[in-house]
C-alpha positions as a LaTeX table, in Angstrom:
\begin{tabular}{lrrr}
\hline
Residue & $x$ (\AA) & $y$ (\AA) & $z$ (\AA) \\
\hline
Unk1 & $-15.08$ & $-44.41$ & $-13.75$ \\
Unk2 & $-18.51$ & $-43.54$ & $-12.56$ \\
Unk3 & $-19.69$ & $-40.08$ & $-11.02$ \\
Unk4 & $-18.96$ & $-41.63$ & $-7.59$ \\
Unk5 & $-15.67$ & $-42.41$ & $-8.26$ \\
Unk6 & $-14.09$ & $-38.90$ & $-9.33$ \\
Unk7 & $-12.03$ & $-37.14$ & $-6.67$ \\
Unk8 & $-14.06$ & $-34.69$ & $-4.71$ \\
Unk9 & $-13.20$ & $-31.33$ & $-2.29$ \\
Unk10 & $-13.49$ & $-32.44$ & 0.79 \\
Unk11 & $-17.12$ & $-30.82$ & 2.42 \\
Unk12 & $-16.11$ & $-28.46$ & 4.65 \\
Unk13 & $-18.18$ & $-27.45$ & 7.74 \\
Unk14 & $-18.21$ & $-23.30$ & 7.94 \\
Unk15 & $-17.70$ & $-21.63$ & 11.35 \\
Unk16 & $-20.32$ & $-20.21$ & 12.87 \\
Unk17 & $-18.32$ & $-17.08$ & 13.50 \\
Unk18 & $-17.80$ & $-17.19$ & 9.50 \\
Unk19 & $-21.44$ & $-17.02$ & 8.49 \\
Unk20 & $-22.29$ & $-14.20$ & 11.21 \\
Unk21 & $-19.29$ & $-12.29$ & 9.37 \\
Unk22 & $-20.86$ & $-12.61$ & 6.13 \\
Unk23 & $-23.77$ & $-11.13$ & 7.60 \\
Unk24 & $-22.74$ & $-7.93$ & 8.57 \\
Unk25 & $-20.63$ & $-7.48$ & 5.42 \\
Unk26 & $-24.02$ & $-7.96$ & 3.70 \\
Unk27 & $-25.48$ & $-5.71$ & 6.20 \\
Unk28 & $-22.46$ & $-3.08$ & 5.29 \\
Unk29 & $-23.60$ & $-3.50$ & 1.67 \\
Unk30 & $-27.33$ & $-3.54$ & 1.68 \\
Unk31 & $-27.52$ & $-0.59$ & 3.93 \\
Unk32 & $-25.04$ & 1.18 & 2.05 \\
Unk33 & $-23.22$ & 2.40 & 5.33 \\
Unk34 & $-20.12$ & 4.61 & 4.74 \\
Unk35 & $-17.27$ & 4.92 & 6.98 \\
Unk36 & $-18.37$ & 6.35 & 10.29 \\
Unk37 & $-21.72$ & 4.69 & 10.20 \\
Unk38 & $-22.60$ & 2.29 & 13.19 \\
Unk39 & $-23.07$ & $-1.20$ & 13.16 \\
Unk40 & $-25.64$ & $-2.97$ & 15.71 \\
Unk41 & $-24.34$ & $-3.69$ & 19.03 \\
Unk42 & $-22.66$ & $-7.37$ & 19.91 \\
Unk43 & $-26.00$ & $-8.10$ & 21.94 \\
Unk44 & $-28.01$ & $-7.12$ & 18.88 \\
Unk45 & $-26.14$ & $-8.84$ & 16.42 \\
Unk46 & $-26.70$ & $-12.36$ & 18.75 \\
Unk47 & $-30.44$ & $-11.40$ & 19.06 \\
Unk48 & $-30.93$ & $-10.82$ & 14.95 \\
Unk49 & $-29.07$ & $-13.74$ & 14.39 \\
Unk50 & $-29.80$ & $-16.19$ & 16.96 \\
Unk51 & $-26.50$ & $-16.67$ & 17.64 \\
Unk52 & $-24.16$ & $-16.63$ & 20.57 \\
Unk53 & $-22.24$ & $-13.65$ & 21.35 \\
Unk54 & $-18.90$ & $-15.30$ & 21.60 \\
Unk55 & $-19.76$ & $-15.96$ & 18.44 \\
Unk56 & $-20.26$ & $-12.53$ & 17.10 \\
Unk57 & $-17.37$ & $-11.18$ & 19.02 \\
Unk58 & $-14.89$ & $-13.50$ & 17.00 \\
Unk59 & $-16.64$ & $-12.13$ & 13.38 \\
Unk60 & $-16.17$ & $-9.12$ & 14.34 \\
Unk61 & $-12.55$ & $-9.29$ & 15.63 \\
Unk62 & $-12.16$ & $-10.96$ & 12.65 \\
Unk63 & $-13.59$ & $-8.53$ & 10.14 \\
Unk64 & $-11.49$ & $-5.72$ & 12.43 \\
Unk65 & $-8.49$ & $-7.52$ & 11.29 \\
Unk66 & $-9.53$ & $-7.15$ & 8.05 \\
Unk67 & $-9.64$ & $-3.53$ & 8.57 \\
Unk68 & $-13.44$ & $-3.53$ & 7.43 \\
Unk69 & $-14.68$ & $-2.53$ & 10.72 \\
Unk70 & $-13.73$ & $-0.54$ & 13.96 \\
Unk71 & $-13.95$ & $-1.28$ & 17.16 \\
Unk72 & $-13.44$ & 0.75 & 20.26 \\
Unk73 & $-14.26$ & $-0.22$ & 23.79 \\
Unk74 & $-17.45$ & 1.17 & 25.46 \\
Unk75 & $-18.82$ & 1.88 & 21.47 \\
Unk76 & $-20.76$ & 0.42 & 19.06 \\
Unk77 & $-18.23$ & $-0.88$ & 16.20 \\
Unk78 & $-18.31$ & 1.00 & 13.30 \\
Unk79 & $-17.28$ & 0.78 & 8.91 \\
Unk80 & $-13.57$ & 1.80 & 8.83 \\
Unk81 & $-12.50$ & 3.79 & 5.74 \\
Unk82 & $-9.96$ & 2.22 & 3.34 \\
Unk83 & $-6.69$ & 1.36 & 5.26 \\
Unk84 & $-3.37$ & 0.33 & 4.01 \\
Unk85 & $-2.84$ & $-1.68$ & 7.13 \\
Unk86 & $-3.83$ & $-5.15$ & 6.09 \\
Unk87 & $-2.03$ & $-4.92$ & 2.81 \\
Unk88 & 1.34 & $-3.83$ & 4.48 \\
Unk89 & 0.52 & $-6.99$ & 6.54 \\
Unk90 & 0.07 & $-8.94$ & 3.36 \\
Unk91 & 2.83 & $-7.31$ & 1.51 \\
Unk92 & 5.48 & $-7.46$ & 4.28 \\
Unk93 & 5.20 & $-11.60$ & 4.90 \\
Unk94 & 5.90 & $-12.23$ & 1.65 \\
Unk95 & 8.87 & $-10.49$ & 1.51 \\
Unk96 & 10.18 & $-11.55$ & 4.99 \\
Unk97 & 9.30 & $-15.52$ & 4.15 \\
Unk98 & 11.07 & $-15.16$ & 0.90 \\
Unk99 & 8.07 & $-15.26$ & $-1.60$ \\
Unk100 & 9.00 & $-11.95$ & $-3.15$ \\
Unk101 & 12.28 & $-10.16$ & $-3.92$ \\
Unk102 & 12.86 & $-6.49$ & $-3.68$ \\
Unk103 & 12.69 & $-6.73$ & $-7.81$ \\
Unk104 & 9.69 & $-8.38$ & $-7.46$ \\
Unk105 & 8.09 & $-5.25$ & $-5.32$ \\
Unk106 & 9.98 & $-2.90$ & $-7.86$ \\
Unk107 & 7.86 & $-4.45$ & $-10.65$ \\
Unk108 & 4.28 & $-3.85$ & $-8.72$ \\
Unk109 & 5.38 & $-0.45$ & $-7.83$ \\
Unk110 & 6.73 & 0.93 & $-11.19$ \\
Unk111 & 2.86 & 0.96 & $-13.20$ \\
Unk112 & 1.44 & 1.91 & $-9.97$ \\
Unk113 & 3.60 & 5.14 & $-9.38$ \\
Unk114 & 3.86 & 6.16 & $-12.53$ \\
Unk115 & $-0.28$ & 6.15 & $-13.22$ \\
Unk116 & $-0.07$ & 8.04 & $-9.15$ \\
Unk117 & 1.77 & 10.73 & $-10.74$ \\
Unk118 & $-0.10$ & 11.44 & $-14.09$ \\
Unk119 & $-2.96$ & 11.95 & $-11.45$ \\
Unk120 & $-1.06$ & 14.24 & $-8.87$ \\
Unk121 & $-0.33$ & 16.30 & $-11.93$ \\
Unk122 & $-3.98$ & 16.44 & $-12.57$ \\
Unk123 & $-4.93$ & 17.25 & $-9.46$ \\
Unk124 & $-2.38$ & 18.41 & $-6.85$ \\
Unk125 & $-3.68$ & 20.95 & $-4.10$ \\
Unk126 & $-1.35$ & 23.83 & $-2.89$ \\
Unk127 & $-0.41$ & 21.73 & 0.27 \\
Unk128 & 0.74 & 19.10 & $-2.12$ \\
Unk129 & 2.94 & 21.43 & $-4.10$ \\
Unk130 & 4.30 & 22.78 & $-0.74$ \\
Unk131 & 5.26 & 19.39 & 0.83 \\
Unk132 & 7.02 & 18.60 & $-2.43$ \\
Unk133 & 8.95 & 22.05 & $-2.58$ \\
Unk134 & 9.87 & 21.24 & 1.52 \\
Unk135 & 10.66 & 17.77 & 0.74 \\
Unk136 & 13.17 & 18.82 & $-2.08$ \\
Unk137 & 16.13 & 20.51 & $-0.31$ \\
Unk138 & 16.14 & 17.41 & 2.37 \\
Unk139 & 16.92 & 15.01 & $-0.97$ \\
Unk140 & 19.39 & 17.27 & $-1.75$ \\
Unk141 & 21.27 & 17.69 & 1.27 \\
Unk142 & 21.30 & 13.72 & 2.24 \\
Unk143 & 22.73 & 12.76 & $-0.92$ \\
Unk144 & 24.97 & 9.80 & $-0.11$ \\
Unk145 & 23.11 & 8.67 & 2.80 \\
Unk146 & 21.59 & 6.21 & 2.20 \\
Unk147 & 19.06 & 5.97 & 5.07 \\
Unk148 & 18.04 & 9.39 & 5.23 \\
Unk149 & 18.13 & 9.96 & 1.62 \\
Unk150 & 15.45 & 6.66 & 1.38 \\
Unk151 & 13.28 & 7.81 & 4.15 \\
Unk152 & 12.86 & 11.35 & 2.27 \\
Unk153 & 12.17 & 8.78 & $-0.77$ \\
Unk154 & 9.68 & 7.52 & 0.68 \\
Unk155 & 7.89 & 10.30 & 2.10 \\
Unk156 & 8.27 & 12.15 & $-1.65$ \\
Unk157 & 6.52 & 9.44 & $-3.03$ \\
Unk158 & 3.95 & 9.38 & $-0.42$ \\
Unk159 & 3.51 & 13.14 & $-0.89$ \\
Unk160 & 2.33 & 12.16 & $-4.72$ \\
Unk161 & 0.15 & 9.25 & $-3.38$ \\
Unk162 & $-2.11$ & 11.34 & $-1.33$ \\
Unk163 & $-1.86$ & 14.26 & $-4.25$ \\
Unk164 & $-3.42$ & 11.88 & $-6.69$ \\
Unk165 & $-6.95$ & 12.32 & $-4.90$ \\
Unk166 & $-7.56$ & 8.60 & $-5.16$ \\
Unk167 & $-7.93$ & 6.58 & $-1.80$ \\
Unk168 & $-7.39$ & 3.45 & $-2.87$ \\
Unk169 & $-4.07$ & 3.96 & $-5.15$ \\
Unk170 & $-3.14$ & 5.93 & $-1.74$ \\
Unk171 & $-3.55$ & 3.21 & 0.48 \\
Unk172 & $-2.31$ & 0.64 & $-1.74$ \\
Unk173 & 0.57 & 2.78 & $-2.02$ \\
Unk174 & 0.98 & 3.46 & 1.66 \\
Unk175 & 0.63 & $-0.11$ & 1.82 \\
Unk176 & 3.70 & $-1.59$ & 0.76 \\
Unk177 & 5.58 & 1.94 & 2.25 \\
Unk178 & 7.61 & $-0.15$ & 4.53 \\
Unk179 & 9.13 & $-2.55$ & 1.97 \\
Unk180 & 9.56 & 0.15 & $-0.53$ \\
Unk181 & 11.52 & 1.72 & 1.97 \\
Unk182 & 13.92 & $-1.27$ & 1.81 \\
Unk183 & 13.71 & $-1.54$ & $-2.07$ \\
Unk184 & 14.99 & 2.13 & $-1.83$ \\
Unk185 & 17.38 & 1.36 & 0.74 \\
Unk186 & 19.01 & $-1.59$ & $-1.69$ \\
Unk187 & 18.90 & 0.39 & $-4.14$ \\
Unk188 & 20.66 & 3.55 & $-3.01$ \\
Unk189 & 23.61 & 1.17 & $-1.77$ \\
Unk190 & 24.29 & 0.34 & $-5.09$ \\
Unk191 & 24.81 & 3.90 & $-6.07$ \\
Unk192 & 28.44 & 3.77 & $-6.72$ \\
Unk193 & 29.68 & 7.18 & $-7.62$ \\
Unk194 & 28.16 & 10.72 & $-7.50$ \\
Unk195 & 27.30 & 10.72 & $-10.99$ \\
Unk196 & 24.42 & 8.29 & $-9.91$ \\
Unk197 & 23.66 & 9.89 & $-6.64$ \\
Unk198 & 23.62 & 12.98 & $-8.90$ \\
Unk199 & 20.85 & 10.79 & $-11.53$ \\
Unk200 & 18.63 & 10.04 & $-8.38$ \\
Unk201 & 18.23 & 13.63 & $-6.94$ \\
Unk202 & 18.14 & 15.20 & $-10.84$ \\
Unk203 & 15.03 & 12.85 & $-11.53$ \\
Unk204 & 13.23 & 13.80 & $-8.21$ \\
Unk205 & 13.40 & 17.44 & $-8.90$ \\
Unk206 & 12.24 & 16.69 & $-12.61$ \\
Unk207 & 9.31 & 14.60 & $-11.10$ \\
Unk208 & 8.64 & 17.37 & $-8.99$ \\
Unk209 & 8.73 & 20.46 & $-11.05$ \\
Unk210 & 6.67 & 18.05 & $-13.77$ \\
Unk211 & 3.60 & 17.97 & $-10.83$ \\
Unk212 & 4.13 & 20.99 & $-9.54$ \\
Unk213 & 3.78 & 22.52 & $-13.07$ \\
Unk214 & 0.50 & 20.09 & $-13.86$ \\
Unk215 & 2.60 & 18.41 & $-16.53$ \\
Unk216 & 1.06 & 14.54 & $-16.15$ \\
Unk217 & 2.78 & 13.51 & $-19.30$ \\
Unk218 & 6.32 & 14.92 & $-18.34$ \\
Unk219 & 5.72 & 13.68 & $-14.93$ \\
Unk220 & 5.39 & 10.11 & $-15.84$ \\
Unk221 & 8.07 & 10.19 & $-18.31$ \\
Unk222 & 10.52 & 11.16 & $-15.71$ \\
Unk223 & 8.56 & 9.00 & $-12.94$ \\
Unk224 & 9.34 & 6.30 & $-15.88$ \\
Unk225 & 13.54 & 6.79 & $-15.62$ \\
Unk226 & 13.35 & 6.94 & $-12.33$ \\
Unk227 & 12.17 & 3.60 & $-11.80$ \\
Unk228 & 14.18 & 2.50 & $-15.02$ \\
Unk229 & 17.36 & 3.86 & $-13.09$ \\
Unk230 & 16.44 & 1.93 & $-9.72$ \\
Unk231 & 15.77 & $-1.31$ & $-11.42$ \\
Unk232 & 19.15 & $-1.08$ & $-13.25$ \\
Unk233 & 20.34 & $-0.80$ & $-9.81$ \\
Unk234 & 18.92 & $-3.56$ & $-8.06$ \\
Unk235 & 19.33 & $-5.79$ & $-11.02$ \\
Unk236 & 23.02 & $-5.30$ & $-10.27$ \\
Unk237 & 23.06 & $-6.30$ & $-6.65$ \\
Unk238 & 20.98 & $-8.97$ & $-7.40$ \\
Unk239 & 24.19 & $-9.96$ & $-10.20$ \\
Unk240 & 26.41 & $-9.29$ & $-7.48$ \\
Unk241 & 24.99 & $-11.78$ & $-4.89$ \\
Unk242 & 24.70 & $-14.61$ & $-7.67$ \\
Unk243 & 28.58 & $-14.09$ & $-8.55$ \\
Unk244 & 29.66 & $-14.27$ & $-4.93$ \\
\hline
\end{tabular}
């Protein structure tokens, strides 16, 4: 078989609106613009490139999507800061077309939560420590239901997120919020007696105390059982739906 003759990717003609995005990501990067910083106007952007502005408008509606830039009406579009928007997009069609299980999620979360909480140990502010002192007595007094108890959860663990003082764990975090909130939600439902309802609110206030106190090595030890004790749980309803 000669050169010719092997199987070749089809060549594939790039949008315009595809290279003028690429553009002003380099520009982003060369310029080392922060978040905040303006971009040149749609009418500049045509002029510098020699380009169309429909063509423009659809990179940068497209890079918007992204959530790498900003833009307002009436203003020139600016670098957004680090959003967890895209990746909840990201994160939530995979679950809702099937491609992941609430397991599945469990699994990504566990490492991530337990390395958020070493670093809200580390370096927890005094509105931190607050938030988690406020949040405790609602996890307490929702015990055995299961929707309120999931949405204090939820904000509890997005209380450490922000705590850890790292925007990208935060956001990645933040991120997949929603469908932890349903991984929590399946989870809690499976709680079958109060002995296990008793488990769940025992290893919160353990977490807590563990940050509170800057204890990072206590606080992902208990960080640890608590996901070992959710897993067990979902494990068991995902048992339960084989056997049915």
């Amino acid at each position: 078989m000669s050169k010719l003759d092997v199987p070749l990717e089809p060549l594939r003609q790039r949008r315009l609106s595809e290279q003028v995005a690429d553009h002003i990501v380099r520009h982003i990067v060369e310029n080392r613009l922060s978040p905040g910083d303006s971009l040149p106007s749609e009418v500049e952007l045509a002029r510098l490139l020699g380009v169309s502005r429909p063509a423009v408008r659809e990179a940068t509606n497209t890079l918007a999507g992204r959530g790498l830039i900003q833009i307002v009406s009436g203003k020139l579009p600016t670098v957004h800061s680090l959003a967890e928007g895209p990746f909840s997009v990201l994160v939530n069609h995979a679950l809702v077309t099937g491609q992941v299980s609430m397991l599945k999620v469990l699994e990504v979360r566990k490492p991530l939560e337990e390395q958020a909480v070493v670093l809200a140990a580390r370096h927890r502010r005094d509105e931190d420590i607050e938030a988690l002192k406020a949040l405790l007595p609602k996890l307490e007094a929702s015990v055995g239901d299961v929707d309120a108890f999931s949405r204090h959860d939820m904000a509890f663990h997005r209380v450490i997120a922000n705590a850890t003082g790292n925007i990208l764990l935060a956001c990645i975090l933040a991120g997949i919020a929603n469908v932890s909130l349903e991984s929590s939600r399946t989870g809690l439902w499976q709680a079958k007696n109060d002995a296990e309802w008793t488990e769940i609110v025992e290893l919160h206030l353990k977490i807590a105390e563990a940050v509170i106190a800057g204890d990072s090595e206590a606080a992902s030890r208990h960080m640890r059982a608590h996901f070992a004790s959710a897993q067990g749980r979902l494990e068991r309803d995902e048992q339960e739906k084989t056997t049915e």
